[in-house]
C-alpha positions as CSV (number, residue, x, y, z in Angstrom):
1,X,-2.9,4.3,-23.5
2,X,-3.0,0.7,-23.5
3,X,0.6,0.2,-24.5
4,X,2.2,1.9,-21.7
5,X,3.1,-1.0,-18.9
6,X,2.1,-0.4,-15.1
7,X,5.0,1.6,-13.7
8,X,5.1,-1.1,-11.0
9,X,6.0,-3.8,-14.4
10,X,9.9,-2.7,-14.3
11,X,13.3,-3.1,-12.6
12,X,16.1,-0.5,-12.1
13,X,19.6,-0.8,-13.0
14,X,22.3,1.8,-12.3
15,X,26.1,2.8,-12.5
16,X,25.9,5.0,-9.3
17,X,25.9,7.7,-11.9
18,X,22.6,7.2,-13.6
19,X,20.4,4.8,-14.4
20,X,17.6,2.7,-16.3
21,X,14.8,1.2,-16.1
22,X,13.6,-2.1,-17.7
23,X,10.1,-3.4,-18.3
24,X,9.0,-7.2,-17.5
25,X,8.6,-7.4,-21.5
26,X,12.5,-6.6,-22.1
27,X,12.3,-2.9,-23.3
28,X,14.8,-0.4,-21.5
29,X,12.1,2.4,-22.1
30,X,13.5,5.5,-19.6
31,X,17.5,5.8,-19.2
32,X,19.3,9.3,-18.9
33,X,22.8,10.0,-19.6
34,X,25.7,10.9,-18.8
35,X,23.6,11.7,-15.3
36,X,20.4,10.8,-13.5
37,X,19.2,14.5,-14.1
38,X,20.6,14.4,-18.1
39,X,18.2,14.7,-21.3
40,X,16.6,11.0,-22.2
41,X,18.2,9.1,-24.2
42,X,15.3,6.0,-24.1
43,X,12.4,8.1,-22.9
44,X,9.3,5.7,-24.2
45,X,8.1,6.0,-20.6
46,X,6.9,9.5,-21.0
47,X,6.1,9.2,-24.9
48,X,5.5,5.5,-26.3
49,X,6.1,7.0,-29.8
50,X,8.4,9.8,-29.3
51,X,10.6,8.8,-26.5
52,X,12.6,6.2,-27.6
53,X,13.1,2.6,-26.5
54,X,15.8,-0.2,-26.4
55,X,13.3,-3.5,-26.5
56,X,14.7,-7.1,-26.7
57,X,11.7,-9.5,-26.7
58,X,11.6,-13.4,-28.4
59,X,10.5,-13.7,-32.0
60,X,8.1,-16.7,-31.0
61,X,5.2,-16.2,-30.0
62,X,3.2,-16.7,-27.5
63,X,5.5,-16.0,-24.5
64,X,5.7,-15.7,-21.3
65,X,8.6,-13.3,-19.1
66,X,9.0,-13.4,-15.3
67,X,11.6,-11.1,-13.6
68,X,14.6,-11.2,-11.1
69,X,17.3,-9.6,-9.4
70,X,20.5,-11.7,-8.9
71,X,20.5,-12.4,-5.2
72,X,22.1,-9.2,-3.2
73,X,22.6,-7.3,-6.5
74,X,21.3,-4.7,-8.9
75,X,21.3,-6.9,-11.5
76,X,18.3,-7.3,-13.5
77,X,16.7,-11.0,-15.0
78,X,14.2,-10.9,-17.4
79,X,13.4,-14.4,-18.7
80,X,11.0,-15.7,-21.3
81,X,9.3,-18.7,-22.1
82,X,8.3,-20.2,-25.2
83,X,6.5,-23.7,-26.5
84,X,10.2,-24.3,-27.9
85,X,12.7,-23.0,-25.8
86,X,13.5,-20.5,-22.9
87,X,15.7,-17.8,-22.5
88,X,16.9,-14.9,-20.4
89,X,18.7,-11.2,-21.0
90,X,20.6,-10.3,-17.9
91,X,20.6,-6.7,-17.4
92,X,23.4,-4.4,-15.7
93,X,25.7,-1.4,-15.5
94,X,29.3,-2.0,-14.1
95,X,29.8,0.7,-11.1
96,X,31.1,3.9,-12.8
97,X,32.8,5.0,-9.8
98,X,34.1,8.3,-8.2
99,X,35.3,9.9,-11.0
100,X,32.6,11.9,-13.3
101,X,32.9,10.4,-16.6
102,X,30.4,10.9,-19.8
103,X,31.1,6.9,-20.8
104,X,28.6,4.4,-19.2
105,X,28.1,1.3,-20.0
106,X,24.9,-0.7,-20.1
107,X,25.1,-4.1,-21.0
108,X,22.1,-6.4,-22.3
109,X,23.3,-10.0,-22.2
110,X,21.6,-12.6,-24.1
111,X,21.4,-16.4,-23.3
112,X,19.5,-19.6,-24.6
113,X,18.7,-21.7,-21.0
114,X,16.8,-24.6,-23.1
115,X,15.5,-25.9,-26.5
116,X,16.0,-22.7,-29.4
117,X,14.9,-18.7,-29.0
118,X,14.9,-16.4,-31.4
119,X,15.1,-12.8,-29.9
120,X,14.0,-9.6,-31.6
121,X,16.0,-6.4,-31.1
122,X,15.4,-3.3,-31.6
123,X,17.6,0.0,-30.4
124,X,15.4,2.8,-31.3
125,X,17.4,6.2,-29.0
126,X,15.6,9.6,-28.7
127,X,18.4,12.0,-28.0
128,X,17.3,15.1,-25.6
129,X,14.2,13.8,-24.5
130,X,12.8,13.3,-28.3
131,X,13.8,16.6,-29.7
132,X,17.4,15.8,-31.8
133,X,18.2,14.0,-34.5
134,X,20.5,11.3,-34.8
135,X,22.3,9.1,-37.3
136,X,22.9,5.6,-37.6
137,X,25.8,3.1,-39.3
138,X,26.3,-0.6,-38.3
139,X,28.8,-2.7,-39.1
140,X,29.4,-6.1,-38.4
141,X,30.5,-5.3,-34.8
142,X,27.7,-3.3,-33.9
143,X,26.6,0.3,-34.7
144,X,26.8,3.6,-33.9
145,X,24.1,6.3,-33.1
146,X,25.3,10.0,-33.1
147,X,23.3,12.3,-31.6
148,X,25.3,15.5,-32.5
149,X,27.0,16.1,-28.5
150,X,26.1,12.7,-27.4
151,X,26.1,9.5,-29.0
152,X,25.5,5.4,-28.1
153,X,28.2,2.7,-29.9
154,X,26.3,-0.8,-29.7
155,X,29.1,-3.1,-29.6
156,X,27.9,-6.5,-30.6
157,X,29.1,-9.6,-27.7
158,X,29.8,-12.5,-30.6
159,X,32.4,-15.3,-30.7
160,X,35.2,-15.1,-33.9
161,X,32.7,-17.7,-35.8
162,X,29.6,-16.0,-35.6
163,X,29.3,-13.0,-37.4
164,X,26.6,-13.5,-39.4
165,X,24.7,-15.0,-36.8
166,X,22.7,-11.5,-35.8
167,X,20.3,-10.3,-39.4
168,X,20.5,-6.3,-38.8
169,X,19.0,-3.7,-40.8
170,X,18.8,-0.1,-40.3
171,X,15.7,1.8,-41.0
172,X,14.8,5.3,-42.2
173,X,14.1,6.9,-38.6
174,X,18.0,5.7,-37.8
175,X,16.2,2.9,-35.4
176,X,18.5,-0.9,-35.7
177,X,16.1,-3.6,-36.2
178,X,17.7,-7.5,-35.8
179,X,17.0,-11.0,-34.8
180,X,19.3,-13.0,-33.0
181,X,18.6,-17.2,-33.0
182,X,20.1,-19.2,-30.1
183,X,20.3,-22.7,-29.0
184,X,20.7,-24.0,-25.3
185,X,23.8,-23.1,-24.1
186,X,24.5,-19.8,-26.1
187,X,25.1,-16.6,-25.0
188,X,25.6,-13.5,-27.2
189,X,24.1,-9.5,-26.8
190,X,25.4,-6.3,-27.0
191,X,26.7,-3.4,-24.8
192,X,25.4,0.1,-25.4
193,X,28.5,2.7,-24.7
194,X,27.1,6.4,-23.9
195,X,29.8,9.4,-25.2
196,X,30.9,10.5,-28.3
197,X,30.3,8.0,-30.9
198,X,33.1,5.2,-31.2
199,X,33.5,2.7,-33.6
200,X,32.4,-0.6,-32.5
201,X,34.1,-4.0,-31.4
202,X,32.9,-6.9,-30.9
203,X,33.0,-7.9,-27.4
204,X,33.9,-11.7,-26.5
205,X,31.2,-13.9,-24.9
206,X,34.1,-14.3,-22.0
207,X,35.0,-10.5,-21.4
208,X,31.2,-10.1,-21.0
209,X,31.4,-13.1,-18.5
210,X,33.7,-11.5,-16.7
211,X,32.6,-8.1,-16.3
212,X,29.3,-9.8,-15.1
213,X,31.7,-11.4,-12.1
214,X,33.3,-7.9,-11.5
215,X,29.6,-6.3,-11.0
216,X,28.4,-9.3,-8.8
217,X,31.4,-8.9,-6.6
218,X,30.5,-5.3,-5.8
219,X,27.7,-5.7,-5.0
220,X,28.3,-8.5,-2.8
221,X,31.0,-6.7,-1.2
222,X,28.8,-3.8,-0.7
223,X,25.9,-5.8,1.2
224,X,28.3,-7.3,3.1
225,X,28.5,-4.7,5.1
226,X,25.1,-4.6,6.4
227,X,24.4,-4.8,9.9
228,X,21.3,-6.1,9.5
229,X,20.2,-9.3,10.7
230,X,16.6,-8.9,11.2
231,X,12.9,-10.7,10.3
232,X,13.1,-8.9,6.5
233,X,16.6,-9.3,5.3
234,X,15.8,-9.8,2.0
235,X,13.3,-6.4,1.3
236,X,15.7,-4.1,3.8
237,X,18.5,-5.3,1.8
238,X,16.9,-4.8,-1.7
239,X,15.7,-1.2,-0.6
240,X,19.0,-0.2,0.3
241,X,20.6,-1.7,-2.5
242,X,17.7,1.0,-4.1
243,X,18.9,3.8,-1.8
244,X,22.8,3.0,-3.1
245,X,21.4,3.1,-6.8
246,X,20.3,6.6,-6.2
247,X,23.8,7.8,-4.9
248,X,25.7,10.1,-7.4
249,X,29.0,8.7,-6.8
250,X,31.2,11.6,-7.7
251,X,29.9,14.0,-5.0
252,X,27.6,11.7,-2.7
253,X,24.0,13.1,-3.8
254,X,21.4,11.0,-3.2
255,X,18.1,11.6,-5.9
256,X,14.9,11.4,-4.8
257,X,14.0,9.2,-7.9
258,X,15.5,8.5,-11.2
259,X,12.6,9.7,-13.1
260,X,10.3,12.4,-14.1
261,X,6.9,13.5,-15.1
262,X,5.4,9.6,-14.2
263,X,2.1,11.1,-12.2
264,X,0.6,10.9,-8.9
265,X,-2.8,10.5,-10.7
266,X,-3.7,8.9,-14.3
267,X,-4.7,12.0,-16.4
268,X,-4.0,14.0,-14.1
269,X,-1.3,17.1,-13.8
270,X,0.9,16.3,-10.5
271,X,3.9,14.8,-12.7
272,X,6.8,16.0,-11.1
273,X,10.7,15.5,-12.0
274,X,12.5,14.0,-8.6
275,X,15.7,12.8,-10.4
276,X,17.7,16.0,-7.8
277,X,18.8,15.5,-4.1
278,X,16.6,17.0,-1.7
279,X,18.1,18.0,1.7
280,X,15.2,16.1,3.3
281,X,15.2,13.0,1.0
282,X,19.2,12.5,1.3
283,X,19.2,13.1,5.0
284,X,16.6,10.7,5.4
285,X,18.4,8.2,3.2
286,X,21.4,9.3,5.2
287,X,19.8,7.6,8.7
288,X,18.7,4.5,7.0
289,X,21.7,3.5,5.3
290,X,23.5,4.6,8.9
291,X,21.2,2.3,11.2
292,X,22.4,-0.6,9.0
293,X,26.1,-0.2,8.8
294,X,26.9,2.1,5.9
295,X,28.7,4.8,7.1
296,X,30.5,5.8,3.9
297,X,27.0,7.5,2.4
298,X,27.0,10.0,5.4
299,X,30.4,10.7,4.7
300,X,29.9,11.1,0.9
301,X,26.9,13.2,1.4
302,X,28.0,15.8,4.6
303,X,31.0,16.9,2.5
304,X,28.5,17.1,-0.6
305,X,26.3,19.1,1.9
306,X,28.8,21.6,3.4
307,X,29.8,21.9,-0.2
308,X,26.4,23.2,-1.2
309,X,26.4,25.8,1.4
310,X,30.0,27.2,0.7
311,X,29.1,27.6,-3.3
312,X,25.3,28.7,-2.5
313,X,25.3,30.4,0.5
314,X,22.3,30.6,2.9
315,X,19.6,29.7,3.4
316,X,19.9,26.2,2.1
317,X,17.7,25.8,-1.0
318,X,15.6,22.8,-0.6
319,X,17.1,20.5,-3.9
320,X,20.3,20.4,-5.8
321,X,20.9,18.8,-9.1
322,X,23.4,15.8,-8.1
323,X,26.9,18.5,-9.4
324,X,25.4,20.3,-6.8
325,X,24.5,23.3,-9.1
326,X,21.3,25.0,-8.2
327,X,19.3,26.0,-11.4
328,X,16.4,24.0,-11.4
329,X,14.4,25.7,-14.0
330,X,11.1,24.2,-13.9
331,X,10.0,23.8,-18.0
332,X,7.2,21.5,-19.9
333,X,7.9,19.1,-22.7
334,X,4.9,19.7,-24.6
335,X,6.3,17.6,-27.4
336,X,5.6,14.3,-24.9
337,X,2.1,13.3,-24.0
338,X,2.9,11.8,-21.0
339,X,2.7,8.6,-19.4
340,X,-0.6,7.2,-20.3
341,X,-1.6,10.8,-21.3
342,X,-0.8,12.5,-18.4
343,X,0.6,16.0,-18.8
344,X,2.2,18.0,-18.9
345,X,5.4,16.5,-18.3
346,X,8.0,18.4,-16.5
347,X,11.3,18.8,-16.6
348,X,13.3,20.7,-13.7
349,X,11.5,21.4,-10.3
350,X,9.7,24.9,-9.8
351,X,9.8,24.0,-6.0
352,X,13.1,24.0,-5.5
353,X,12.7,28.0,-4.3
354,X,10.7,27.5,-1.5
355,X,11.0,27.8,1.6
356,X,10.4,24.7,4.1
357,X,12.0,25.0,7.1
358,X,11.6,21.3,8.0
359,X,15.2,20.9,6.0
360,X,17.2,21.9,8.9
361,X,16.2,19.5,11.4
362,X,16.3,16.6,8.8
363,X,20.0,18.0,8.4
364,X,21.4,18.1,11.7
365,X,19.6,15.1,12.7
366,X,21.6,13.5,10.0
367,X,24.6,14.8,10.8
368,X,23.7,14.1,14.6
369,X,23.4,10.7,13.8
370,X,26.7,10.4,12.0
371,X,28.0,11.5,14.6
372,X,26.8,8.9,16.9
373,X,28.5,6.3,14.4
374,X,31.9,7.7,15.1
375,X,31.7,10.5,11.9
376,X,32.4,13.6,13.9
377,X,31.3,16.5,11.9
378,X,35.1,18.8,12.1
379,X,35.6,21.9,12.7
380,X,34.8,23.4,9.2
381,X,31.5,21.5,9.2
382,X,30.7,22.7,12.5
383,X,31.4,26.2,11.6
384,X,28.8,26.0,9.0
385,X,26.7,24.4,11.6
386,X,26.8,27.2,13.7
387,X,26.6,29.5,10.5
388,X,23.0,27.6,9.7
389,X,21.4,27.7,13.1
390,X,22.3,31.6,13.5
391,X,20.3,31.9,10.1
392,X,17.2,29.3,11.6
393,X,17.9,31.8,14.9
394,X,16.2,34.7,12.9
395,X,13.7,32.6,10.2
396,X,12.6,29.7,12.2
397,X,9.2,31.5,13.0
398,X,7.3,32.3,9.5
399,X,5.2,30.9,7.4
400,X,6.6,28.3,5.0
401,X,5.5,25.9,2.0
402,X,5.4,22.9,4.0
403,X,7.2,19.3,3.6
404,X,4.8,18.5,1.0
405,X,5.6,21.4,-1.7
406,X,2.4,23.0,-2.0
407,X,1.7,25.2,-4.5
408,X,-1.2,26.8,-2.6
409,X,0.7,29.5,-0.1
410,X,2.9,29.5,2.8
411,X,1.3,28.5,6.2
412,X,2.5,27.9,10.1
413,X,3.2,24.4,9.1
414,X,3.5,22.5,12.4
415,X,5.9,20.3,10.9
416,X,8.4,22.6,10.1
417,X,8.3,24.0,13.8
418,X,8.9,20.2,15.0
419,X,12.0,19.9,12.5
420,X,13.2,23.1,13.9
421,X,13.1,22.2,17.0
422,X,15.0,19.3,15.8
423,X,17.5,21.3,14.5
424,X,18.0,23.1,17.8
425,X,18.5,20.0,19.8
426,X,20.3,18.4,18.1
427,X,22.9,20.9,17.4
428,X,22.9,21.4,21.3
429,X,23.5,17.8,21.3
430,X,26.8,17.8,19.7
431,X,27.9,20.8,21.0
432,X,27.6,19.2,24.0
433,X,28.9,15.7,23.3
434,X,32.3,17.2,21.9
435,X,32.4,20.2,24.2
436,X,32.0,22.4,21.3
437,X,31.8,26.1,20.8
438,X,28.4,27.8,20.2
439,X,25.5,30.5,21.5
440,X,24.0,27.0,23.3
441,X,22.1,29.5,26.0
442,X,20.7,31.0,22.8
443,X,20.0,27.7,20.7
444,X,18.3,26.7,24.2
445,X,15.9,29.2,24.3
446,X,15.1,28.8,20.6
447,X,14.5,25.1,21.5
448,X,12.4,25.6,24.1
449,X,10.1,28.5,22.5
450,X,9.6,26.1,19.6
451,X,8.4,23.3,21.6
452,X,6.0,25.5,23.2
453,X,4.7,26.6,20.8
454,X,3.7,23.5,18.9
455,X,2.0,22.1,22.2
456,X,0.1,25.7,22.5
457,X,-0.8,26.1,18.5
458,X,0.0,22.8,16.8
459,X,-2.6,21.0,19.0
460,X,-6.3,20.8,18.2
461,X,-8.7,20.5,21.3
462,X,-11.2,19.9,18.8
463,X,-9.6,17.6,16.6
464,X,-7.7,16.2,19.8
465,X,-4.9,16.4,17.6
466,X,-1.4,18.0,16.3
467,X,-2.7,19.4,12.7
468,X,-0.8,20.5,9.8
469,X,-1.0,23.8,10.6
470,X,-1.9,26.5,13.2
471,X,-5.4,27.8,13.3
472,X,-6.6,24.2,10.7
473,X,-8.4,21.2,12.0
474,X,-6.2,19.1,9.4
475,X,-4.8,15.7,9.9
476,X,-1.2,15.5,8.3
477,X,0.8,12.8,8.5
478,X,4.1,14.1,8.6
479,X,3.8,14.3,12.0
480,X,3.6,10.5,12.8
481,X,7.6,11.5,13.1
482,X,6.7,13.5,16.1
483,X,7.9,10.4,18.1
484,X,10.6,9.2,15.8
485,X,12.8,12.5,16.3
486,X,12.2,12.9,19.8
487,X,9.6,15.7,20.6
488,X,6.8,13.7,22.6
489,X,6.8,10.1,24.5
490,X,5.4,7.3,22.5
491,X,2.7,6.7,24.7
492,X,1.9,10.6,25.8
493,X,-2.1,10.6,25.8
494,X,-2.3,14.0,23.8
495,X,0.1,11.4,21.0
496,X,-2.2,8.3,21.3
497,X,-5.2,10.8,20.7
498,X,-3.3,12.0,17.4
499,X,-2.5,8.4,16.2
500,X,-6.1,7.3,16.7
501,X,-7.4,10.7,14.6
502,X,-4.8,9.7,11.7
503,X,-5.8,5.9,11.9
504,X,-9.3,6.9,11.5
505,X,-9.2,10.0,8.8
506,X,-6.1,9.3,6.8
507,X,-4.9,5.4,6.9
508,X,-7.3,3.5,4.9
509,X,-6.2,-0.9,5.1
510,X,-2.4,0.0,6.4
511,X,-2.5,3.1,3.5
512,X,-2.2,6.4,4.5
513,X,-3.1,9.5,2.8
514,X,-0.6,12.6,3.4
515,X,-3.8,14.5,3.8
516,X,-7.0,15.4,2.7
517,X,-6.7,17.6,-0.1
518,X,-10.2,18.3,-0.3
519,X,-9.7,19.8,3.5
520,X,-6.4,21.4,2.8
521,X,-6.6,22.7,-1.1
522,X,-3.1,22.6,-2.1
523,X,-3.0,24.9,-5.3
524,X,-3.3,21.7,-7.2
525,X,-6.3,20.2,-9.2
526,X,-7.0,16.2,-9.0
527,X,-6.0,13.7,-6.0
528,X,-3.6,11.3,-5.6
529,X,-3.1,8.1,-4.0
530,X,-2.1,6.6,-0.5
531,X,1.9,7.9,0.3
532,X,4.2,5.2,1.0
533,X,6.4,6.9,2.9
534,X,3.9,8.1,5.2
535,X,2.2,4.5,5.7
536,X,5.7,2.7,6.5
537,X,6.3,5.6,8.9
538,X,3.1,4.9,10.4
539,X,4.3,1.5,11.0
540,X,6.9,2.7,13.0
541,X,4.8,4.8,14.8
542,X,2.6,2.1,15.8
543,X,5.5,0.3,16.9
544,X,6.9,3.0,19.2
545,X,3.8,3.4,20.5
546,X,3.9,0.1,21.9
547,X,1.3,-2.0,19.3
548,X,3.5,-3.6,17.7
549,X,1.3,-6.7,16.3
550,X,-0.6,-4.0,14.3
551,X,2.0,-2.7,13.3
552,X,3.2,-5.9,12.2
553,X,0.8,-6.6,10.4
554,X,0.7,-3.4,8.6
555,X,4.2,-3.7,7.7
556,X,3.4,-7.4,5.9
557,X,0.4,-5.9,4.2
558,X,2.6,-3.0,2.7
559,X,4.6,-5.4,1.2
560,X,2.6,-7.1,-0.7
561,X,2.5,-3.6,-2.4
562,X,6.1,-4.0,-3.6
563,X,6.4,-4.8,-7.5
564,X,7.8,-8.4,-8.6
565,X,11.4,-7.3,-7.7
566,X,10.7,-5.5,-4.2
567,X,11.0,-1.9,-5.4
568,X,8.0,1.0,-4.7
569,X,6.6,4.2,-6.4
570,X,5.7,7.1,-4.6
571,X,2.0,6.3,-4.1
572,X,-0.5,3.1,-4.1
573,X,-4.0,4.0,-6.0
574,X,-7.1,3.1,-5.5
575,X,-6.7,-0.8,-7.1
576,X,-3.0,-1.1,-5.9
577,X,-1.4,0.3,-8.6
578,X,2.0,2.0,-8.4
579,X,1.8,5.7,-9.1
580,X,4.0,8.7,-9.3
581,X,7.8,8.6,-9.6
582,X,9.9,5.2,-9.7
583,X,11.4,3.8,-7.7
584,X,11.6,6.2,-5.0
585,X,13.7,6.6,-2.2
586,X,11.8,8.1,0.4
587,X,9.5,4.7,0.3
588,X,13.0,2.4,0.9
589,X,14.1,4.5,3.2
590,X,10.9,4.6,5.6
591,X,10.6,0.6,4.9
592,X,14.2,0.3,6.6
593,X,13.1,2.7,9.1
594,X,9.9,0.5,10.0
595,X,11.6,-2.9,9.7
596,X,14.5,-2.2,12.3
597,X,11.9,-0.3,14.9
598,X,9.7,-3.0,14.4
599,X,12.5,-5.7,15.0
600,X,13.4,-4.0,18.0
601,X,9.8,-3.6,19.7
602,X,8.6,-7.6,18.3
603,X,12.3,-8.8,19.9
604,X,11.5,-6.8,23.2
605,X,7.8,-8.4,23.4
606,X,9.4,-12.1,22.6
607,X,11.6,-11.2,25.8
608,X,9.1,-10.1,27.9
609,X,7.1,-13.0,27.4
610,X,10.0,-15.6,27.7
611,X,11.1,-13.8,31.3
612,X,7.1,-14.6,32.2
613,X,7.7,-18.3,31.5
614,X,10.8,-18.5,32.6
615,X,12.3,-19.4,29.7
């Protein structure tokens, strides 16, 4: 178990088609193609012998390697130092764009900063998660790897001179084995090509140069357009750089990670594959990447949406794989044992058929907020609009799986009754806004039963608390949203009672637990760690709710949580320790959400103290 890294030790790279992820030792060890939810092509993440790995690493030993992202990009830095020389591999994937292709390109570049390095490389692919064979022929421009319907062409970057310069063998498992020597000043590598297998070319140490310019300008270009000018530029701006990683660019699907199977627990069997777009996760993503500028992702993902309910019909299913296909077969890879033993690893998501009725209010709120940036919805999106809430009309009141997928039975999940009620308003607010057609004396009514009814059975007396669900005495903290969307006043009494409760039961050092699952058995066996959503979210709450020092500084405690490069897991252990899928975007998007409310509130005390001076 020893050999697997933290999951906290890498950095993601992407095309806006799929993506990889590299450790701080130089191995790609997880990378899907020719999408985010495709079969493994490097899988070593789930299966250190089985999986597959593409490792570059210096022949010299001892070493040392530190990690980077090139400012305001999602290029990746690994560099290494030796007693006789340093060097670096810059990692990246130039932007695939719109159209779906099965050619992506990852490219590993190589350069000698001072003295002499040696590096090691080995390109050792597992086609279909470990379970096809491949072949293997190199030549002196690189080398091919055919794995039957898919293949990778290495093509080596080299100057005219040089060809002998990389010693490359191939061995009996079809792995390529080679050492490449350097001096300061070099720079050579390779560029894996995913497809059908090609035959390889050398690539030129200056068309490598320049596709490395190409990729920066994106990015730039891209970040430019933030609105953000806030206390924590660089982490918002690195999380949604994250967010925009996890955008399928051909229909606007966001993922909820690029991984699977990577578990909530060390031995343990929540190990879940996130690498489809949930309705909640994208909406949420949605909002965040609104509130700083980015209006092009709501776009992408409301046509994606309406898209989704035109091909599927109704109700929404929860998740979508990123063609927006909805066979989601949930299966086990018993061939894998897991990250650091932890099975069984899944593939697929046996959730997606529930029913949570919290999706609907995440929507519209979404689309509500679009809307206020000037993206009205249209008449064809409002029709489905209309076409949703008449379904919510009749469904909105029955027991449900929850926000949190349970696998232990369906409960009056108070949360789900808040979202709807979300989903009500906020349709009522557009209609409204743009004078638009609609049952609104109906959609009222709906509204307003819903809100009773969370303030008559969502509230505990004894608890003197909202509770996860009718009838239970449980904390939850989904509901620290209850005064993000809108339902109750930041500083209601009845609210100030809840946030104390969850402050004292669930939020452990600025962490915060979803819930006790001792309290709340959730058809699962084991624990799990502190959810990073939930305690950025709890951040904001604080904030709202007018203490906004402690929430300060539970904001600068949660990031001291971040890995090396400013990226998160789903969950923090017990010792700090990154757990579950990586990176995830619900965790970026609920730091965004956190550091703009808790801009706001800090910027509204700084005035209120300057107007007592008089300054």
């Amino acid at each position: 178990m020893t050999d697997y890294p933290p999951i906290a030790d890498h950095g993601l790279i992407g095309d806006l088609q799929t993506a990889a992820l590299v450790t701080v030792d130089g191995s790609i060890d997880w990378f899907c193609c020719p999408r985010f939810d495709s079969p493994s092509v490097f899988g070593a993440l789930l299966d250190r012998r089985r999986g597959g790995h593409c490792r570059i690493r210096p022949a010299e030993r001892p070493y040392r390697s530190t990690q980077m992202y090139f400012p305001d990009t999602a290029i990746l830095i690994t560099r290494f130092s030796t007693e006789v020389g340093t060097g670096e591999i810059v990692d990246f994937m130039p932007p695939a764009g719109r159209d779906i292709t099965g050619t992506h390109r990852l490219v590993r570049m190589l350069r000698c900063i001072r003295g002499r390095i040696t590096f090691e490389l080995e390109v050792a692919p597992r086609f279909g998660y470990g379970r096809q064979d491949h072949s293997t022929s190199a030549t002196a421009d690189g080398a091919t790897f055919d794995g039957g319907d898919i293949g990778l062409t290495l093509h080596a970057v080299r100057e005219p001179h040089d060809e002998r310069l990389a010693q490359v063998r191939v061995t009996e498992d079809g792995d390529l084995h080679g050492r490449l020597p350097l001096t300061a000043g070099q720079v050579r590598g390779f560029v894996l090509e995913s497809g059908t297998s090609r035959t390889p070319h050398a690539v030129r140490v200056s068309e490598i140069e320049a596709t490395f310019d190409e990729t920066v300008r994106f990015w730039h270009a891209w970040v430019a357009r933030s609105t953000y000018r806030g206390r924590w530029r660089e982490m918002v701006n690195r999380s949604a750089i994250t967010l925009k990683l996890l955008t399928y660019a051909p229909t606007g699907a966001i993922v909820a990670a690029p991984t699977a199977g990577l578990p909530e627990q060390i031995g343990g069997e929540r190990n879940w594959d996130y690498r489809y777009a949930w309705v909640r996760d994208a909406s949420f993503s949605v909002s965040s990447l609104l509130a700083l500028g980015f209006t092009e992702e709501a776009g992408d993902f409301a046509r994606w949406l309406h898209g989704r309910y035109r091909s599927n019909g109704r109700p929404l299913q929860i998740m979508y794989r990123v063609d927006g296909s909805s066979d989601l077969r949930e299966e086990e890879l018993t061939h894998l044992e897991g990250y650091r033993r932890s099975s069984p690893v899944r593939i697929g998501n046996g959730a997606s058929d529930q029913l949570q009725l919290d999706i609907y209010g995440e929507l519209l709120d979404s689309l509500y907020q679009a809307d206020r940036h000037g993206l009205w919805i249209g008449h064809q999106g409002w029709e489905t609009v209309g076409e949703l809430m008449t379904w919510l009309t009749v469904n909105w009141d029955q027991p449900e799986e929850g926000i949190w997928e349970t696998r232990g039975g369906r409960a009056d999940y108070t949360y789900g009754r808040l979202m709807s009620w979300v989903a009500f308003d906020r349709a009522l607010r557009l209609a409204a806004r743009h004078s638009l057609p609609g049952p609104v004396e109906l959609w009222r009514s709906q509204r307003d039963r819903i809100y009773a009814q969370v303030w008559d059975q969502g509230w505990n007396p004894k608890r003197r608390a909202f509770v996860q669900h009718y009838d239970s005495d449980v904390l939850d903290s989904s509901l620290l949203r209850m005064v993000q969307v809108g339902f109750v006043a930041p500083r209601d009494p009845m609210w100030l009672s809840t946030l104390a409760e969850m402050g004292q039961e669930l939020v452990t050092d600025s962490l915060v637990y979803r819930y006790d699952p001792e309290a709340a058995p959730d058809g699962l066996r084991g624990t799990e760690g502190t959810f990073s959503l939930c305690s950025f979210t709890y951040v904001t709450a604080l904030a709202r709710a007018g203490q906004a020092q402690q929430a300060r500084l539970a904001f600068e405690k949660m990031l001291t949580y971040a890995n090396h490069v400013g990226l998160y897991a789903e969950e923090i252990g017990l010792t700090g320790e990154q757990l579950g899928n990586f990176p995830q975007a619900f965790t970026h998007l609920a730091l965004i959400d956190a550091a703009t409310t808790l801009d706001e509130a800090l910027d509204r005390m700084s005035g209120a103290a300057a107007a007592r001076t008089g300054r």
